[in-house]
C-alpha positions as CSV (number, residue, x, y, z in Angstrom):
1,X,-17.4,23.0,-49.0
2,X,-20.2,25.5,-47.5
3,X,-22.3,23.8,-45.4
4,X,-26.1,25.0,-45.2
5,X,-27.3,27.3,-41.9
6,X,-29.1,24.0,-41.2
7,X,-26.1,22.0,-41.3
8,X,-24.4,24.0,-39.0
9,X,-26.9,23.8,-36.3
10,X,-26.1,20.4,-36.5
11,X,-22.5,20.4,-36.9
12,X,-21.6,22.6,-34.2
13,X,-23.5,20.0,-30.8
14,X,-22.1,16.7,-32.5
15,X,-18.1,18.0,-32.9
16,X,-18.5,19.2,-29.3
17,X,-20.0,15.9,-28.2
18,X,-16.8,14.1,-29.3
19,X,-14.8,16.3,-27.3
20,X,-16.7,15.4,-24.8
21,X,-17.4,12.2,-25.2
22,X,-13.7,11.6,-24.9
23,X,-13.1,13.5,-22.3
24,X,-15.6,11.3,-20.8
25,X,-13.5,8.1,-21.3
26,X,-9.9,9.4,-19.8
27,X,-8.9,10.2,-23.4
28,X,-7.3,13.4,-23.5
29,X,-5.2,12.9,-26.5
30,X,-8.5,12.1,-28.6
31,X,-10.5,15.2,-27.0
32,X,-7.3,17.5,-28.1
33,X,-7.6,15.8,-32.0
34,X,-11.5,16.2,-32.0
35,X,-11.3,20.0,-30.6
36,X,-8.0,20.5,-32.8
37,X,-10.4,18.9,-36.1
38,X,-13.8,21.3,-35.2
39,X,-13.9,24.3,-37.1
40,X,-16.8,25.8,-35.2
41,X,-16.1,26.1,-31.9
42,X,-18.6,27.2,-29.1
43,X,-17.7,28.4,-25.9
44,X,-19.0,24.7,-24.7
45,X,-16.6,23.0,-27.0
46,X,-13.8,24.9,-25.2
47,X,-14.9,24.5,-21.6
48,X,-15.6,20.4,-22.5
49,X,-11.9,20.3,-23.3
50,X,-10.8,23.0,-20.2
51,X,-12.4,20.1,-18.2
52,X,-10.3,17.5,-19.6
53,X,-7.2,19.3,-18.5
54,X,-8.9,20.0,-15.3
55,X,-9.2,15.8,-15.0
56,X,-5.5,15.1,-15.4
57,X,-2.4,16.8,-13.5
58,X,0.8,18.5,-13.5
59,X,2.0,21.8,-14.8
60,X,2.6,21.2,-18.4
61,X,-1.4,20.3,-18.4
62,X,-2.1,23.7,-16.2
63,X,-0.3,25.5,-19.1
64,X,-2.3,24.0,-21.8
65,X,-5.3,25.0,-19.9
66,X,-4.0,28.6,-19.3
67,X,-3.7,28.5,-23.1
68,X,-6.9,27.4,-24.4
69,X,-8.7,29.5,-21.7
70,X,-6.7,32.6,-22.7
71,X,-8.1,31.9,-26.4
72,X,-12.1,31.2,-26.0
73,X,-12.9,34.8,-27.4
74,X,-15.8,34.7,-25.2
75,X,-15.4,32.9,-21.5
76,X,-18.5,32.3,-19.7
77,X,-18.3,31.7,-15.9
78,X,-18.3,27.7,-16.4
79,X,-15.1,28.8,-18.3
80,X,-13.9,30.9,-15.3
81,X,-14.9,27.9,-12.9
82,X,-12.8,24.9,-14.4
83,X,-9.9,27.0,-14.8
84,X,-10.1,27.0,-11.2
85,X,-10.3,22.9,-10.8
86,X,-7.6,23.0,-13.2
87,X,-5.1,25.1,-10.9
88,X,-6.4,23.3,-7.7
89,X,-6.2,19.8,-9.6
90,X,-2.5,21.0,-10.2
91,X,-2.1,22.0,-6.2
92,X,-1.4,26.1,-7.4
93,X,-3.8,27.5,-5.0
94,X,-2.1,31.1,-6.1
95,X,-3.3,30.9,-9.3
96,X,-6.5,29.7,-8.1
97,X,-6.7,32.9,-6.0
98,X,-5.4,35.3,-9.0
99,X,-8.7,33.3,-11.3
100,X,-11.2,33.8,-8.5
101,X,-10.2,37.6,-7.9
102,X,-10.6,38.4,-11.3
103,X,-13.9,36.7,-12.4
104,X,-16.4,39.1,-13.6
105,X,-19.5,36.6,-12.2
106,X,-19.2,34.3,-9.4
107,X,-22.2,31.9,-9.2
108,X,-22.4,29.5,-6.1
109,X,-20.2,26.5,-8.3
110,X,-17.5,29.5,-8.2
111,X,-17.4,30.1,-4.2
112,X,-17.9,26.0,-3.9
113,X,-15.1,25.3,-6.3
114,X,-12.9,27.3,-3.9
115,X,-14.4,25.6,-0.5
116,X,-13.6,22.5,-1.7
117,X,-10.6,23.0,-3.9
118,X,-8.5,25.0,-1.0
119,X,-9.4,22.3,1.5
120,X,-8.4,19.5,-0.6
121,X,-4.8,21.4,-0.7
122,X,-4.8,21.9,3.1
123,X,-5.9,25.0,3.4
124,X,-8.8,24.3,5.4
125,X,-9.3,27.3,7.6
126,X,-9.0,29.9,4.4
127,X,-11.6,26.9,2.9
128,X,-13.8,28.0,6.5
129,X,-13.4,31.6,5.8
130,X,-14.9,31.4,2.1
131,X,-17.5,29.5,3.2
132,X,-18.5,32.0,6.0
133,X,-18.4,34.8,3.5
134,X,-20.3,33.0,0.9
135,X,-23.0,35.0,-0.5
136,X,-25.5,31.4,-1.0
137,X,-25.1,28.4,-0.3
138,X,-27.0,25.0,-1.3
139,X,-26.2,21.4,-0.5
140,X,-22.7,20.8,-2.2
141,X,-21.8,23.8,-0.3
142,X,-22.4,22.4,3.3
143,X,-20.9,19.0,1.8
144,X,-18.0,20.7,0.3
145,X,-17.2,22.4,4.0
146,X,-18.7,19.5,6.4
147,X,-15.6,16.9,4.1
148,X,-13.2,19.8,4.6
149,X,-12.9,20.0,8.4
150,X,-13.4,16.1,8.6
151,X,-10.3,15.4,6.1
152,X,-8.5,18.0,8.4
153,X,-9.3,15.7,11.3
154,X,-11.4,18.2,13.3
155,X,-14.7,16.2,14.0
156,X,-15.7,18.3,16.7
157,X,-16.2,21.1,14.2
158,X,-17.5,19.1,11.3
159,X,-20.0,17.5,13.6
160,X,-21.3,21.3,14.4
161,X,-21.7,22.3,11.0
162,X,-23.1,19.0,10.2
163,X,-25.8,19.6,12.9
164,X,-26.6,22.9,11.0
165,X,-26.8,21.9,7.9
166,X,-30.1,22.5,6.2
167,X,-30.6,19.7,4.2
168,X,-30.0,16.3,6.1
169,X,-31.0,13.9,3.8
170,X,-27.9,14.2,1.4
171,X,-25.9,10.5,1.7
172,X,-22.8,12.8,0.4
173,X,-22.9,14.6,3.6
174,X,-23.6,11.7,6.1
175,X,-20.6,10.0,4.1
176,X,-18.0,12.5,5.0
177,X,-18.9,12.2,8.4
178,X,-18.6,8.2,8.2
179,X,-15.5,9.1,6.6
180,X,-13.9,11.4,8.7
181,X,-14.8,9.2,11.8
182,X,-12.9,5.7,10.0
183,X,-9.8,8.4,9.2
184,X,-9.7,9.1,12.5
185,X,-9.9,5.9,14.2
186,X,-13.0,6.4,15.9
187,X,-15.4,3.2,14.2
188,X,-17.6,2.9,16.9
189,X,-19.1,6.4,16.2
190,X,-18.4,6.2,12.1
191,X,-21.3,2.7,12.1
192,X,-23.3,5.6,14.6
193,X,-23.4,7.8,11.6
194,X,-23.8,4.6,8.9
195,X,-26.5,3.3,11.2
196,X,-28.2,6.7,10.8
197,X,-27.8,7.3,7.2
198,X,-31.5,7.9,5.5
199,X,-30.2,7.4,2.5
200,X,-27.2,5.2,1.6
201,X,-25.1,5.2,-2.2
202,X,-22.1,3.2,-3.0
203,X,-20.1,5.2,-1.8
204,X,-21.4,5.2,1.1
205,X,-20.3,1.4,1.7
206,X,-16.9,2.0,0.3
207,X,-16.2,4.3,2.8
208,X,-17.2,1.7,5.5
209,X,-14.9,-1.0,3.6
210,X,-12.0,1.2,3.1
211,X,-12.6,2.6,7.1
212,X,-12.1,-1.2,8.1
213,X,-9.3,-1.9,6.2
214,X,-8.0,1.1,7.4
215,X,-8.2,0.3,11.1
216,X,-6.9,-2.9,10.4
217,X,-10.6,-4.7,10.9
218,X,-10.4,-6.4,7.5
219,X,-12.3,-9.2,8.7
220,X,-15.0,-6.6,9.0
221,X,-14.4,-5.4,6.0
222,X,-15.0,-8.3,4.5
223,X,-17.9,-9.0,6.0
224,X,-19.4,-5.9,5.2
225,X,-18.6,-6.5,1.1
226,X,-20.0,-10.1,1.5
227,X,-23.2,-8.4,2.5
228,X,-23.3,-5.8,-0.2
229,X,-22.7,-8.5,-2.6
230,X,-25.6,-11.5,-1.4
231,X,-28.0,-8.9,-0.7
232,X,-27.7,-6.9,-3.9
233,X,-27.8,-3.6,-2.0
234,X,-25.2,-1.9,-4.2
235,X,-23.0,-3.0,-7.4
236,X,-19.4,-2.4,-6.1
237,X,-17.4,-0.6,-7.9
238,X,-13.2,-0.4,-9.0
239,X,-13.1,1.6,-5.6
240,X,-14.8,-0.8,-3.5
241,X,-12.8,-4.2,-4.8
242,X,-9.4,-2.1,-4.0
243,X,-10.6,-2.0,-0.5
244,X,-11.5,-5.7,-0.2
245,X,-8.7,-6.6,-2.1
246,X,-6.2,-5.1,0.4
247,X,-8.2,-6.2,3.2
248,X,-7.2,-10.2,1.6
249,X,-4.2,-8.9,1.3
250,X,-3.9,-7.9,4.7
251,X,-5.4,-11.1,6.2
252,X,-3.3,-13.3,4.0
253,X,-6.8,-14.6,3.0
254,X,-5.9,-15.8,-0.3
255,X,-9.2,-18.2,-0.4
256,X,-11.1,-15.0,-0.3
257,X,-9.2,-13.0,-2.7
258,X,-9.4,-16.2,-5.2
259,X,-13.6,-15.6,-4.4
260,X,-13.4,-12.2,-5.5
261,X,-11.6,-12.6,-8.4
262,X,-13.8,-15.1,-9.4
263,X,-17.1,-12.7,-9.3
264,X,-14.6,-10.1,-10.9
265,X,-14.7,-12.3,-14.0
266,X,-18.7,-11.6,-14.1
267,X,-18.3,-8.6,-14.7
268,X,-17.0,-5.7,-17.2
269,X,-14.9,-4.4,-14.0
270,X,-12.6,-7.4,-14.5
271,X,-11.2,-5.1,-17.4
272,X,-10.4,-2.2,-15.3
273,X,-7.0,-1.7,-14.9
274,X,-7.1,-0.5,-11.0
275,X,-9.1,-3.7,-10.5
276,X,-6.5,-5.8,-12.1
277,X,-3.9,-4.2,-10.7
278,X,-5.1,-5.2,-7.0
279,X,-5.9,-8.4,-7.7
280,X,-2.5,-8.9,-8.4
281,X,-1.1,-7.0,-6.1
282,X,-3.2,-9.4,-3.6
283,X,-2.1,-12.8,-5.3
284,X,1.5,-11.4,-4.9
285,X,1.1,-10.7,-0.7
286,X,-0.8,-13.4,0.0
287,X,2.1,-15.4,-1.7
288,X,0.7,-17.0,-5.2
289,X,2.8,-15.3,-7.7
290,X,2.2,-17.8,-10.6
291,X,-1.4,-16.2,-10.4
292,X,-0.3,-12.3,-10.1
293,X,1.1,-13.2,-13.0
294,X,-1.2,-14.3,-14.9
295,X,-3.4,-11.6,-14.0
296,X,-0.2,-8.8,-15.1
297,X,-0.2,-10.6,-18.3
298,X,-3.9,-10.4,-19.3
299,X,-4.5,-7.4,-18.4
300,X,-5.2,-5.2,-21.6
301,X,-4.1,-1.8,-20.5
302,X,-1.3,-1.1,-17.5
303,X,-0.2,1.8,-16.2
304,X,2.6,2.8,-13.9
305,X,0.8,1.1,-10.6
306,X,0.3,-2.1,-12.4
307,X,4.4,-2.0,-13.6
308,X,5.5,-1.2,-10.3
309,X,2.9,-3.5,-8.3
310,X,4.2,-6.6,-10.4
311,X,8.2,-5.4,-10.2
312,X,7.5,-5.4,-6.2
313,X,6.2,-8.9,-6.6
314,X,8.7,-10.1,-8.0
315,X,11.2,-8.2,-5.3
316,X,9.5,-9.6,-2.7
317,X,9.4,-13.0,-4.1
318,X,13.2,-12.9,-4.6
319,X,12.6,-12.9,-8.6
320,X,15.2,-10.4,-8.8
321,X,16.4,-11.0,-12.4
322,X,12.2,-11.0,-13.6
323,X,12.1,-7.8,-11.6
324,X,14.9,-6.0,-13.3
325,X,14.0,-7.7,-16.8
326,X,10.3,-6.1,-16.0
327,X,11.9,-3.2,-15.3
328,X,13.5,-3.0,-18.6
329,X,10.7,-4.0,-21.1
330,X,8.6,-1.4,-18.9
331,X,11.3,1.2,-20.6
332,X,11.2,-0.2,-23.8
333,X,7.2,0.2,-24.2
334,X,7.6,4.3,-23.4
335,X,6.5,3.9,-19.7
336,X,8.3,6.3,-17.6
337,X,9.7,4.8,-14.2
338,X,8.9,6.5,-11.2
339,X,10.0,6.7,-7.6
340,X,8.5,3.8,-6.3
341,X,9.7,2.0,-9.5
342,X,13.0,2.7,-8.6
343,X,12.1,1.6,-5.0
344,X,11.1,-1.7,-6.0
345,X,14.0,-1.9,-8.3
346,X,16.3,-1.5,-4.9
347,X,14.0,-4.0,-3.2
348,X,14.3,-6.5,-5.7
349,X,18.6,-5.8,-5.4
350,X,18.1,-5.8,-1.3
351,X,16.9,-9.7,-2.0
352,X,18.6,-11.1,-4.3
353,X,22.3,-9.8,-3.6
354,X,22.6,-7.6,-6.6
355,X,24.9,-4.6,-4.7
356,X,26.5,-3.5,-7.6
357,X,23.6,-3.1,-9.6
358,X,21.7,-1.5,-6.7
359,X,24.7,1.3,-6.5
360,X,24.5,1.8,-9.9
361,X,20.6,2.5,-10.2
362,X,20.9,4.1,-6.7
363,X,24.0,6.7,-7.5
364,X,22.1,7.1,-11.9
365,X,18.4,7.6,-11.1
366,X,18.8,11.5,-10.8
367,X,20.4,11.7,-13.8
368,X,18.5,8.8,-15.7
369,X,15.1,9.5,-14.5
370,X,15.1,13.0,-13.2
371,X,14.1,11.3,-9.8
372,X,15.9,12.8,-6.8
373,X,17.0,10.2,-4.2
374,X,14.2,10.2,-1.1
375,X,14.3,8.9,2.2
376,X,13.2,5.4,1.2
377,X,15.7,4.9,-1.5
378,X,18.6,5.8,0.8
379,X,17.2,3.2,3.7
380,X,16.8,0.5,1.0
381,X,20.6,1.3,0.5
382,X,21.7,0.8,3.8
383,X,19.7,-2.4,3.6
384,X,21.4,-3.6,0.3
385,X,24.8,-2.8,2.3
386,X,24.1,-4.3,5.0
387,X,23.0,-7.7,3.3
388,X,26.0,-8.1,1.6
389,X,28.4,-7.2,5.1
390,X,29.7,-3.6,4.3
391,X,28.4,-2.2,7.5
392,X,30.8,0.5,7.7
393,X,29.7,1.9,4.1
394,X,26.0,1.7,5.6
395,X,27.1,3.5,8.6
396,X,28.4,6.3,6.5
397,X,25.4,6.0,4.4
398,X,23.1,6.8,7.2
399,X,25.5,10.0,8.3
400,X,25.4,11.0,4.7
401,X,21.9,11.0,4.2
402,X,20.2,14.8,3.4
403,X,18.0,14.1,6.2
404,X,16.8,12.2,9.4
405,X,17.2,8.8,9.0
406,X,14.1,6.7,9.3
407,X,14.3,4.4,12.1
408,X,14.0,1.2,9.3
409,X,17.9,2.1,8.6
410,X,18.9,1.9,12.1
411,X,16.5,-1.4,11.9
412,X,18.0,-2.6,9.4
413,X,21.9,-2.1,10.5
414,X,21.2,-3.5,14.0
415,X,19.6,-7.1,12.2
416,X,22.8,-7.0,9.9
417,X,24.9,-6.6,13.2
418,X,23.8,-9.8,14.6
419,X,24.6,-11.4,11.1
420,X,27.7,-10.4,11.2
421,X,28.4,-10.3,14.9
422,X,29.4,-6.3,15.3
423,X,28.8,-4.9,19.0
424,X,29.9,-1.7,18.1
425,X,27.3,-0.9,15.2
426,X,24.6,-2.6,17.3
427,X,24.9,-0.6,20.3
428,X,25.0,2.7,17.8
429,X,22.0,1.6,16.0
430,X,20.2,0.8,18.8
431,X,20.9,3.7,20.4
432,X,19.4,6.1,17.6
433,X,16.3,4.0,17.5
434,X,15.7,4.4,21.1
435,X,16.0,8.1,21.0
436,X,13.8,7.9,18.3
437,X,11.1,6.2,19.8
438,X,12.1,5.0,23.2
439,X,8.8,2.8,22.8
440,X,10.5,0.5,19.7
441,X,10.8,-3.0,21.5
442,X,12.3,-4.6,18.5
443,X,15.4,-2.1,19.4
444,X,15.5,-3.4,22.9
445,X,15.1,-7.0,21.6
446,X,17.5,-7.0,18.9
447,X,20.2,-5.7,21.3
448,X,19.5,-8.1,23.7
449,X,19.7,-11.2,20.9
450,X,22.5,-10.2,20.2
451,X,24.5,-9.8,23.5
452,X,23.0,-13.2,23.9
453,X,24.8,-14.8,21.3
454,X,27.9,-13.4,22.6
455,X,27.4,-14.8,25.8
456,X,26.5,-11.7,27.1
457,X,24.5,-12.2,30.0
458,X,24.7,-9.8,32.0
459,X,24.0,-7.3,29.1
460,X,21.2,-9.2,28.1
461,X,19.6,-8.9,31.7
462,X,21.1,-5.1,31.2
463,X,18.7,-4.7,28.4
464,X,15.7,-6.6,29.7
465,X,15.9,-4.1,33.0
466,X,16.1,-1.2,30.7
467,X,13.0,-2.4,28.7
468,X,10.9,-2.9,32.1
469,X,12.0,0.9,33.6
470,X,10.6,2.1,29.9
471,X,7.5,0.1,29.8
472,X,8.0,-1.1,26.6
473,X,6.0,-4.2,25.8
474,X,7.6,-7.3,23.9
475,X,5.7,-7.8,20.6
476,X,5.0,-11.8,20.5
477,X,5.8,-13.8,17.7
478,X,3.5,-15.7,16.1
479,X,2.9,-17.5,12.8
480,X,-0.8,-18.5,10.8
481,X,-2.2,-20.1,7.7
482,X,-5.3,-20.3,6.4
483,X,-6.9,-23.9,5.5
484,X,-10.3,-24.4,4.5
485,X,-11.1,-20.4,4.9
486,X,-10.2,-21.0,8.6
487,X,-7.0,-18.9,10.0
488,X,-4.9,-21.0,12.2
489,X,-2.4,-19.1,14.5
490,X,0.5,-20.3,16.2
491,X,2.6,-19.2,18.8
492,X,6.4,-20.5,20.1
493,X,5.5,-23.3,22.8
494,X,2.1,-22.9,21.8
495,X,-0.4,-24.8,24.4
496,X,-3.7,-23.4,23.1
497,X,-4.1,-25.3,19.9
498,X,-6.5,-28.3,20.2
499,X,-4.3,-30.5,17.5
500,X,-1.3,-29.6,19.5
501,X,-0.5,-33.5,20.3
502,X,-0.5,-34.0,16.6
503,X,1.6,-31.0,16.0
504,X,4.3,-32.6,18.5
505,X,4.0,-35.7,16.6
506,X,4.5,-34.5,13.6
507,X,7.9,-32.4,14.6
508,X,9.5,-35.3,16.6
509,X,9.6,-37.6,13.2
510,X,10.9,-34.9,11.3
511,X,13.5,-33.8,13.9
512,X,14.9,-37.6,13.7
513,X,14.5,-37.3,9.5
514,X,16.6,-34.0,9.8
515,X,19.1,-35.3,11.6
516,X,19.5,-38.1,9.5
517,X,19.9,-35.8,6.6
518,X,22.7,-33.8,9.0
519,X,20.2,-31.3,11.1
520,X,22.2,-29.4,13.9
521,X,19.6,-27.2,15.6
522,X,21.7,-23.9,15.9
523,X,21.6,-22.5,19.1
524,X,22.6,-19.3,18.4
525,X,18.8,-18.7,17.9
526,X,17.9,-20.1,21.3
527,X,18.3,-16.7,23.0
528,X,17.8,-17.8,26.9
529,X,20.1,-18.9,29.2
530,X,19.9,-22.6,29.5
531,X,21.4,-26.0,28.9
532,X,21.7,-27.2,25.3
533,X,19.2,-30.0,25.2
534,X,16.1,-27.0,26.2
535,X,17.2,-24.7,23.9
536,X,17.4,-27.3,21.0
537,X,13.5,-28.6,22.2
538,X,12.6,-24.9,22.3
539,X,13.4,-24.4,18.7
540,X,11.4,-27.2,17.7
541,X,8.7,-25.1,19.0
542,X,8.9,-22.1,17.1
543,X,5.8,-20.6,15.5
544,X,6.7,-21.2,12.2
545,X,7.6,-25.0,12.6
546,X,4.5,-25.4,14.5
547,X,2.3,-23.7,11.6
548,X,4.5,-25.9,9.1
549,X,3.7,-29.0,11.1
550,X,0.0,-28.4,11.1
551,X,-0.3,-27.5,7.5
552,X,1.4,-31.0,6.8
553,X,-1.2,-32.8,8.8
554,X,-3.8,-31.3,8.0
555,X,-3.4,-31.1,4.3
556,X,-3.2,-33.5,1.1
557,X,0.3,-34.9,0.1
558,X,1.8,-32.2,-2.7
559,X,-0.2,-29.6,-1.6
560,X,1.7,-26.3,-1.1
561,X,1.8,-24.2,2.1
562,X,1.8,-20.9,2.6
563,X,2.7,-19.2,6.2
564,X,2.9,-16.3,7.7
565,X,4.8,-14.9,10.3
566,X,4.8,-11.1,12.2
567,X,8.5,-11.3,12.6
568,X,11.8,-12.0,10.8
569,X,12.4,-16.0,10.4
570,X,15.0,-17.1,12.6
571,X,17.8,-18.6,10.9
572,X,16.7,-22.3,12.4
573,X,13.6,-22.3,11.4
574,X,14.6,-21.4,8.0
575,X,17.2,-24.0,7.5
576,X,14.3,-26.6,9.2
577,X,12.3,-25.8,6.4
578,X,14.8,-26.6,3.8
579,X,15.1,-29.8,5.0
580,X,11.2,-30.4,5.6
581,X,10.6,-29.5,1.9
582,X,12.6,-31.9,0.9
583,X,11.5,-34.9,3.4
584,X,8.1,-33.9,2.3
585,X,8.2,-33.5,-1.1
586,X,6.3,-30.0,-0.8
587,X,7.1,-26.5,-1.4
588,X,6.5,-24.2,1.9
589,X,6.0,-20.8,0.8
590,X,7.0,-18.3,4.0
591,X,6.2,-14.7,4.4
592,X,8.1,-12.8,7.2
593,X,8.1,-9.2,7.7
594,X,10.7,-8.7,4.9
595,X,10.1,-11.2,1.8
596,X,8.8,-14.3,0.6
597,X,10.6,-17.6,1.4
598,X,10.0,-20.7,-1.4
599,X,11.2,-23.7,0.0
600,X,11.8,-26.3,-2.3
601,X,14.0,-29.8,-2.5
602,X,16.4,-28.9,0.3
603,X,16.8,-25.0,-1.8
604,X,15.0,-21.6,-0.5
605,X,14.7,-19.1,-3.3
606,X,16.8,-16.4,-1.0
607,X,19.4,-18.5,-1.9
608,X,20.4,-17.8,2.1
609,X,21.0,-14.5,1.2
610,X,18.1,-13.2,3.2
């Protein structure tokens, strides 16, 4: 068929608008068959699709973009300029180099694509030198620069060039200053710069919400959202609900998480896959994994995060069998496992006892999956060791590792140590943290524990004397729920709680239940040196029996608990809460700073392997 000069006026703009149009939408497959299906291409139809490859990553996509660039029988310098995001996308700030020395007209998206592309690969002060150098400049040039040296960290410098900038009106530029401040822990003088803004976008407020998060102020983060949301300053975006979402996360504010959910379902955003993704990434670490699931399974489209954030759920839950059978039909539907899925895969071993399975995945995944071993996969071995009592292999693990150990091995094998009672491991491990950060109280406290259960007195005063020389301060445990959108914080011996009569009450029936049902407070996990009948009272005063005894009181019969607690639960509290779940006919869902704990009828789902 000939088609009419008129025809092709047309035909030409509408087969380069479907390239585009898909482009547009992520799909990159569907740009390649409407390019591949036009028969009159334009040097536009060949940059839309250049900037499709420039959007995704990797090398294989860098070739095909060195491809269909070296074809366009007539580049123009938008050709010559998403070349360059395409070889900065792919972090090959060489080729990047070779492009910009070699195109025959550099317009001012030229010099800005190399500002901001070298600075977003760390190459800040060659990023400085272009922009000193740069023939003209306009606004997205003094952004490009003023985001450079505040991602870098040096807000002295960005501050300067942000005093000079011409234009001051730009919310891009007053952003990457509220940015850089939040990144580096200075919010006092990033809410200067938000205060200031004359003109504030969305993104804007994300970077406020993601600053709090950041600097662990989620409460303010939240409070800030809440705003943006009642006062219908901005629509938030995917980005914005990750932020708030981690903040819930974070706060084990699982009320609030349910809120945003909730006003999710409003809105077309409830469909995005990031969104989904963190919502149930948030049900799973604010412990309601009947409703991360839920959310996994309705969501239309997942991609590698969603996979790996619901396998980690599942680790963390103890669901190691639904974590490895996840694992599995992730394979089957063509989705390539990564290295955190292969993290959470080792996780999901480390909890639920499955060694031999964890070798196996741990000695095949560089030979199954192309994924060489990194530092976290060989400490979650030496925890998987550990759990199951083959300290020695863990030992040799940690001397056989490629590189420094991170201090959560040495953690890890010290914790194991008191388990299993090994003096000799504990006093290496602690050691090696020590020298690694002579500040690391949980070393000094660990060791101490367990001298103390050895009877080890004078070591234990050894320990305490050595902690006071180094300054190093104690972390306190405490434990906290959340009832009625109010967070309720406990401390052992608590005296600052104004139920705390109640509380008492509450644990002195259910010590005489317990020790109906054969309760024998184990005092192994009294770690001071007095007579038995204090340490056993002391017990009952733990945190996470006070939080438990509160939540009983204070909420309806049936209703499930979930606690949180900033440190490992001791072994007495955990068989305590066995027992309670059973007196009470409740399940007591507890977080530590491991895993979640389901107690149920006298059962925990760690099976006591924890």
């Amino acid at each position: 068929m000939i088609l009419r000069p008129s025809l092709l006026a047309v035909a030409r703009p509408l087969s380069t608008v479907a390239v585009a149009a898909a482009v547009r939408r992520g799909d990159l497959a569907g740009a390649e068959e409407a390019f591949a299906s036009t028969q009159l291409k334009t040097t536009t139809t060949y940059n839309c699709l250049l900037a499709g490859y420039a959007k995704a990553s990797g090398l294989i996509r860098l070739a095909d973009a060195r491809r269909l660039f070296d074809s366009i029988p007539h580049p123009d310098t938008v050709s010559y300029n998403t070349l360059l995001s395409c070889h900065f996308a792919c972090g090959d700030i060489d080729g990047a180099r070779r492009v910009f020395s070699t195109m025959p007209v550099k317009d001012v998206t030229s010099w800005n694509t190399m500002v901001s592309g070298l600075s977003k690969n760390g190459a800040s002060e060659e990023a400085a030198a272009m922009f000193r150098i740069m023939p003209v400049r306009n606004a997205v040039s003094w952004n490009a620069m003023v985001a450079a040296l505040a991602c870098s960290g040096d807000m002295g410098a960005a501050e300067d060039l942000f005093r000079n900038a011409p234009e001051k009106t730009d919310a891009i530029l007053w952003t990457a200053m509220v940015s850089g401040y939040m990144d580096t822990g200075n919010v006092q003088k990033a809410m200067e710069f938000f205060g200031a803004m004359p003109v504030r976008n969305l993104v804007s407020w994300n970077a406020v919400v993601a600053g709090y998060v950041k600097n662990s102020r989620a409460d303010d983060a939240l409070r800030v959202f809440k705003t943006m949301v009642e006062d219908s300053i901005v629509q938030p975006n995917a980005s914005t609900l990750s932020s708030v979402l981690l903040g819930c996360s974070n706060l084990s504010a699982l009320g609030f998480g349910r809120q945003v959910h909730q006003w999710c379902m409003k809105l077309p955003l409830s469909r995005n896959v990031t969104v989904g993704t963190s919502l149930l990434s948030m049900y799973c670490k604010c412990g309601d994994l009947n409703d991360a699931c839920k959310v996994f399974d309705e969501m239309s489209t997942k991609d590698i995060v969603a996979w790996n954030a619901m396998i980690s759920g599942y680790a963390q839950h103890g669901g190691g069998m639904q974590a490895i059978k996840l694992f599995e039909k992730m394979k089957d539907e063509g989705v390539v496992p990564d290295w955190i899925t292969l993290l959470a895969v080792l996780t999901a071993c480390i909890h639920t006892g499955l060694c031999d399975f964890g070798i196996q995945c741990f000695e095949t995944m560089q030979e199954a999956y192309k994924i060489e071993p990194q530092i976290d996969h060989y400490s979650c071995m030496v925890d998987l060791l550990c759990r199951a009592g083959l300290l020695e292999r863990a030992v040799n693990m940690i001397h056989s590792m490629p590189f420094e150990p991170h201090p959560s091995a040495y953690g890890t094998l010290l914790t194991a140590c008191r388990v299993y009672k090994n003096l000799e491991f504990a006093e290496f491990a602690a050691r090696k943290l020590i020298e690694q950060d002579p500040q690391n109280a949980g070393a000094y406290v660990q060791l101490a524990n367990i001298y103390a259960v050895a009877n080890k007195w004078a070591d234990v005063s050894r320990v305490r004397r050595w902690m006071k020389d180094n300054a190093v301060v104690k972390t306190p445990g405490y434990s906290w729920m959340e009832i009625k959108g109010v967070r309720h914080e406990f401390r052992s011996n608590d005296r600052l709680h104004p139920q705390l009569g109640l509380i008492h009450d509450k644990l002195d029936r259910l010590q005489m239940l317990m020790k109906a049902m054969g309760y024998v407070p184990d005092l192994d996990f009294a770690l001071h040196d007095v007579e038995d009948s204090l340490k056993s009272q002391m017990l009952m005063r733990h945190s996470e029996k006070l939080a438990i005894a509160f939540g009983l009181i204070s909420t309806s019969p049936g209703m499930t608990l979930r606690i949180f607690k900033n440190l490992r639960i001791c072994g007495d509290c955990h068989n305590a809460a066995k027992l309670i779940s059973k007196i009470e006919d409740r399940e007591i869902i507890l977080r530590d700073t491991t895993r979640f704990h389901h107690f149920r009828g006298g059962h925990c789902s760690c099976g006591d392997y924890w």
